[in-house]
C-alpha positions as CSV (number, residue, x, y, z in Angstrom):
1,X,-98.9,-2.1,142.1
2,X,-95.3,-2.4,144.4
3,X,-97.1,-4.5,146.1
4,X,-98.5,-6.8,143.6
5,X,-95.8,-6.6,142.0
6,X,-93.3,-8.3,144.7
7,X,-95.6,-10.8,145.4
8,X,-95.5,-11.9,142.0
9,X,-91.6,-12.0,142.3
10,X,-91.5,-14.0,145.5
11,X,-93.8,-16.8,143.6
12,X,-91.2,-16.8,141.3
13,X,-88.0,-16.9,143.5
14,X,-89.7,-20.0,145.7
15,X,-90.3,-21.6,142.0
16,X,-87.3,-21.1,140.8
17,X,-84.3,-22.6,141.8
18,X,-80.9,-20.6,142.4
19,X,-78.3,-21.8,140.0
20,X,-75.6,-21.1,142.1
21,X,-73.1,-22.0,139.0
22,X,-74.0,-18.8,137.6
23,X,-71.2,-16.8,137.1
24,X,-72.9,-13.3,138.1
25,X,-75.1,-15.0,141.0
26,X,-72.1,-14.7,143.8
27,X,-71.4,-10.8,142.7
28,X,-75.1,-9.8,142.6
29,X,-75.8,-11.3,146.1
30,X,-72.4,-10.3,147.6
31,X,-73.7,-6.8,146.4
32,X,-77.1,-6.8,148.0
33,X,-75.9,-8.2,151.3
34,X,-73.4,-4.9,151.4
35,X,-76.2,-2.8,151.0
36,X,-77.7,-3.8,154.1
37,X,-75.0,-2.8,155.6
38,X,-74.9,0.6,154.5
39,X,-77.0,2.9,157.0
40,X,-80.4,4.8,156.5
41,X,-78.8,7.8,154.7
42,X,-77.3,6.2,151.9
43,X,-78.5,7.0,148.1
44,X,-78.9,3.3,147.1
45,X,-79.2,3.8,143.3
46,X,-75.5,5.3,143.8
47,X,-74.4,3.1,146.0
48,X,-74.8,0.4,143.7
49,X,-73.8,2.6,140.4
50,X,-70.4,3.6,142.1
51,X,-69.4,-0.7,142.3
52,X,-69.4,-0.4,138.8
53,X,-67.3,2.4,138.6
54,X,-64.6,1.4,135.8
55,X,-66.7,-1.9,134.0
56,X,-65.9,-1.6,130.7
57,X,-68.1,0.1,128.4
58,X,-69.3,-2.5,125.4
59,X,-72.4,-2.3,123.5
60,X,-75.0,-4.8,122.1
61,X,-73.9,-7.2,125.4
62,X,-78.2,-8.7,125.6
63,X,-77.9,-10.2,121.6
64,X,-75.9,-13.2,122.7
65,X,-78.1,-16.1,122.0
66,X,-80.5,-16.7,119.0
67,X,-83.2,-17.7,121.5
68,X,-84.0,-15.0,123.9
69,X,-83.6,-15.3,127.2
70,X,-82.5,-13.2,130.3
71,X,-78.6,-11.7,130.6
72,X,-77.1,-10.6,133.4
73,X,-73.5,-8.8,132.6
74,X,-72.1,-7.2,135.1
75,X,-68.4,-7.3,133.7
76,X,-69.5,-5.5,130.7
77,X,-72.2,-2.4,130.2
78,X,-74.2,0.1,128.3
79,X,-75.9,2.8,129.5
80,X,-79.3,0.9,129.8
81,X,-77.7,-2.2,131.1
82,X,-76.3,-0.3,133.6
83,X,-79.1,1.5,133.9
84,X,-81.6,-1.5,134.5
85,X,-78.7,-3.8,136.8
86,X,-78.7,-0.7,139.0
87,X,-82.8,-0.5,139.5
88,X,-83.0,-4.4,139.8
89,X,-80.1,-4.1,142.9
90,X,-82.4,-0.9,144.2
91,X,-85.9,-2.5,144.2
92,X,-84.3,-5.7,145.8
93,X,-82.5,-4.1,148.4
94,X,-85.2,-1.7,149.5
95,X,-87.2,-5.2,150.1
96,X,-84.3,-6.5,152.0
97,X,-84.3,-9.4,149.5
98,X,-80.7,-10.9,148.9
99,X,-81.4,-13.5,146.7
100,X,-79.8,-14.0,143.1
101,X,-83.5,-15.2,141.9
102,X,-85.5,-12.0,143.4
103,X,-82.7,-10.0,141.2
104,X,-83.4,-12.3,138.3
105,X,-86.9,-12.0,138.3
106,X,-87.0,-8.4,139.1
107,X,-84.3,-7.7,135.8
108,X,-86.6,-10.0,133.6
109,X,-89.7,-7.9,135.4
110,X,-88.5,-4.8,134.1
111,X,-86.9,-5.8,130.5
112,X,-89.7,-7.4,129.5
113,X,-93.1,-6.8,128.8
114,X,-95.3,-8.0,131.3
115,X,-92.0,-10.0,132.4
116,X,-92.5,-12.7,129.9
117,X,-90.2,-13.9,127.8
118,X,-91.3,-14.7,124.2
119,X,-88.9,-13.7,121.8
120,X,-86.6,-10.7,120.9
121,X,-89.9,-8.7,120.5
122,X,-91.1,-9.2,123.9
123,X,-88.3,-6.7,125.5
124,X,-88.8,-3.6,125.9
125,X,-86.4,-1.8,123.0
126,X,-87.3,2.1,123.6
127,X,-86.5,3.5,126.6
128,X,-89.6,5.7,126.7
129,X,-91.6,2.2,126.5
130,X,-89.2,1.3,129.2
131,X,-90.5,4.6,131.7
132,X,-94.3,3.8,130.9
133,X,-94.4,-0.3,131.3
134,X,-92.1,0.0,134.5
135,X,-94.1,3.0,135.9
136,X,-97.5,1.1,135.4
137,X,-95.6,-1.7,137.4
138,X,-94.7,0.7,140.1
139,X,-90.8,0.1,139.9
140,X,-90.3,3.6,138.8
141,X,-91.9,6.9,138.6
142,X,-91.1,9.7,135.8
143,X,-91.0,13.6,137.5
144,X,-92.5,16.0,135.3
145,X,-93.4,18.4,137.8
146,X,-92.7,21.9,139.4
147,X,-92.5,23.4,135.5
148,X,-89.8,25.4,135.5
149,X,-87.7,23.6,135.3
150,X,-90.1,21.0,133.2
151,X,-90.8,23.9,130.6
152,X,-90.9,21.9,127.2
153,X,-92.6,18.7,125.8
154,X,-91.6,16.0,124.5
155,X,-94.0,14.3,121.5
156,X,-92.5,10.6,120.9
157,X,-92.3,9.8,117.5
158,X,-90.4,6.6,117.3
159,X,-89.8,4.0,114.3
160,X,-85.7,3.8,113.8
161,X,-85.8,0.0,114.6
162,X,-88.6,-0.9,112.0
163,X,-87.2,1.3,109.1
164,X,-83.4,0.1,110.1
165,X,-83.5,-3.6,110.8
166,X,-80.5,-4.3,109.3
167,X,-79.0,-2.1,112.0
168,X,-79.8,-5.1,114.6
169,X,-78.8,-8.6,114.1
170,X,-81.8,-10.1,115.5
171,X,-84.1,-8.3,112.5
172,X,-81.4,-9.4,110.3
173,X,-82.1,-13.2,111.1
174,X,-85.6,-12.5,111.6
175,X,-87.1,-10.5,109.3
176,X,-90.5,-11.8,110.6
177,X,-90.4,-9.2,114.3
178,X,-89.9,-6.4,112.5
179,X,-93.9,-5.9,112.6
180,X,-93.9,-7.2,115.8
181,X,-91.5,-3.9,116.5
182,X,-93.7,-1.7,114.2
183,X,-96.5,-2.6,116.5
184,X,-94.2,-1.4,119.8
185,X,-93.3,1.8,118.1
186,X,-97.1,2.6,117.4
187,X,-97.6,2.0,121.2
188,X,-95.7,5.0,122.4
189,X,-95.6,7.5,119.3
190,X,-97.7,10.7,120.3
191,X,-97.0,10.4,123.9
192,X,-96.2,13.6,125.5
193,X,-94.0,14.0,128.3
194,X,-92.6,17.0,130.2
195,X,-89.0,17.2,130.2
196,X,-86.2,20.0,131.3
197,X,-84.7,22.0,127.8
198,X,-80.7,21.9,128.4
199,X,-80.5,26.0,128.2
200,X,-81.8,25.2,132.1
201,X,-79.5,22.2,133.2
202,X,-77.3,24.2,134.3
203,X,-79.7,26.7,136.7
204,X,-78.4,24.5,139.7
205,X,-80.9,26.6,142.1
206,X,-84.3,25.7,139.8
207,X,-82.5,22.1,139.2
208,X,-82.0,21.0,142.7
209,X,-85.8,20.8,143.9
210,X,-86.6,18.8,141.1
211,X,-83.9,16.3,140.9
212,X,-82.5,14.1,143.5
213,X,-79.3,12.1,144.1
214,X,-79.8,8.8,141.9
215,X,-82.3,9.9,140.0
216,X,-82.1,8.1,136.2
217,X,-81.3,10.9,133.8
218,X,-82.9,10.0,130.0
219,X,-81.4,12.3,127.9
220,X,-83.9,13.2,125.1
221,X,-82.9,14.0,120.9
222,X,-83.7,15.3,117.9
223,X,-82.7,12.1,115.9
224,X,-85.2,10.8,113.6
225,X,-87.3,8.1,114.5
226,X,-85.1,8.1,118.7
227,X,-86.6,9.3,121.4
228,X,-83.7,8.8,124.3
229,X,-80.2,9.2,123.8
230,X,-78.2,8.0,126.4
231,X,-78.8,7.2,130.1
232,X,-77.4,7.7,133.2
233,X,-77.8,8.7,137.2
234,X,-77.7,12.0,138.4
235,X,-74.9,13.2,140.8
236,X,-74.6,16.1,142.3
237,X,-71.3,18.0,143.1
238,X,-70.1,21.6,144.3
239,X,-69.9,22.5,140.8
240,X,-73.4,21.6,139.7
241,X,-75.2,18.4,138.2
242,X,-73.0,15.1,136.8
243,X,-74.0,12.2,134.8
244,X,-72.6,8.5,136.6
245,X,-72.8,6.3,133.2
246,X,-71.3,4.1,131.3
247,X,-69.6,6.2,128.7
248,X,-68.8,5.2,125.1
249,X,-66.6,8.4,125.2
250,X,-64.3,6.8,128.2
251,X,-65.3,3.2,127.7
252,X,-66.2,2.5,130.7
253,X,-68.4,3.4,133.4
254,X,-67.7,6.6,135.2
255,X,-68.7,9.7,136.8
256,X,-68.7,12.8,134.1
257,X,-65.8,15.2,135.4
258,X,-67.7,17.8,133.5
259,X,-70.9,19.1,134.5
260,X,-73.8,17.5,132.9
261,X,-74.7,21.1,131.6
262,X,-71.4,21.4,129.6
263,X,-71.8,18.1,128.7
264,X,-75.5,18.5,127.1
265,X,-74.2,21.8,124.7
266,X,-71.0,19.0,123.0
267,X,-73.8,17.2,121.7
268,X,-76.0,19.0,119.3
269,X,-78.7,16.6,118.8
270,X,-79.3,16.2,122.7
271,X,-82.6,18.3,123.9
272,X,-82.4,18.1,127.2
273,X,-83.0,15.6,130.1
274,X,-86.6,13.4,131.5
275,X,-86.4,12.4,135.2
276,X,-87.2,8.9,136.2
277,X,-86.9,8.3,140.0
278,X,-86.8,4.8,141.3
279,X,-89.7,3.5,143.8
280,X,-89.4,3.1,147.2
């Protein structure tokens, strides 16, 4: 599927020309071409989490136009913009691809499904949705395995977007998606995944030979209709697991001085954590 996957985005880069007035296209490639420099050892989904260190943290930064169509923000972030930049930079520099387009075409490969635009339906809105799509692509891969620590399961029951459009501007204006949406939510609700309860997150032992420098930490929830909290890459310190997102708490991206243990038992609706590790 890797395979197939990057040949579909090399079509796309010869097709499409680089639009080098882009304001993002100089960072992005200045970013990729750094990474080749970095030697064998380096954890590229940190590498390239750690130049965002300090972006500010601003929400709702994709519902810009009327019309969809692909953003790239790197001056501003959530935790699944973030989140997605990050993988886009991985995949492209694990292919030794510099160019602005293969990171275009990768982002839009990965936001959307099937990687076509058509509307504000066509991305991909739940970040479980987000796991399986990008999984069948081979971008990523979700961990579920040596239980413990992957004691519990997860049943997906998801349907906040449909039952609270007038939380989302797009739904607002549109009133027409919202069984477009209905028909996502359907898609992943009674999906079962394996995930890690929080009473173990902090069992650094059991923890560290299941999850790896960079992996993307989902954190799961007990809200109605949500599946995923909050997003993030895992770090580890002396001290135990951290969280490298981009925090609404600090507003901005950063690297959780607290342990991501601690961090899971401030929040009471958080469950624990899925692990989604990024191809190579």
């Amino acid at each position: 599927m890797i395979r197939k996957l990057y040949i579909l985005l090399l079509v796309f880069v010869l097709a499409a020309p680089l639009h080098a007035a882009e304001p993002e296209a100089a960072k992005i490639v200045a970013l990729l071409k750094k990474a080749r420099q970095q030697d064998s050892k380096t954890v590229l989904p940190l590498f390239f989490a750690r130049q965002f260190l300090g972006v500010p943290y601003v929400a709702h930064t994709l519902e810009v136009n009327d019309s969809e169509r692909l953003v790239v923000n790197t001056r501003q972030m959530d935790c699944t913009t973030l989140v997605e930049t990050v993988t886009a930079l991985t995949f492209c520099a694990q292919r030794k691809d510099t160019a602005y387009a293969a990171f275009q075409h990768t982002l839009q490969a990965m936001r959307y499904r099937g990687g076509v635009i058509d509307g504000y339906p066509s991305r991909i809105h739940y970040f479980t949705d987000w796991i399986v799509e990008n999984q069948k692509a081979g971008i990523v891969n979700e961990i579920q395995q040596p239980n413990p620590p992957f004691t519990a399961i997860q049943t997906v029951k998801v349907n906040y977007m449909s039952t609270h459009p007038q939380s989302y501007e797009a739904l607002r204006k549109h009133p027409e998606y919202v069984a477009q949406i209905a028909k996502a939510e359907r898609r992943i609700t009674g999906q079962k995944f394996r995930y890690i309860p929080k009473k173990l997150v902090g069992r650094q032992a059991l923890l560290r030979k299941a999850i790896k420098d960079g992996d993307i930490i989902a954190i799961t929830c007990n809200k109605s209709g949500l599946d995923i909290a909050h997003l993030g890459f895992a770090v580890w310190k002396k001290d135990g697991l951290h969280l490298l997102n981009a925090s609404q708490l600090h507003h901005k991206v950063v690297e959780e001085p607290m342990t991501l243990y601690r961090y899971l038992q401030k929040h009471p609706s958080h469950t624990g954590i899925r692990i989604i590790r990024i191809t190579k």
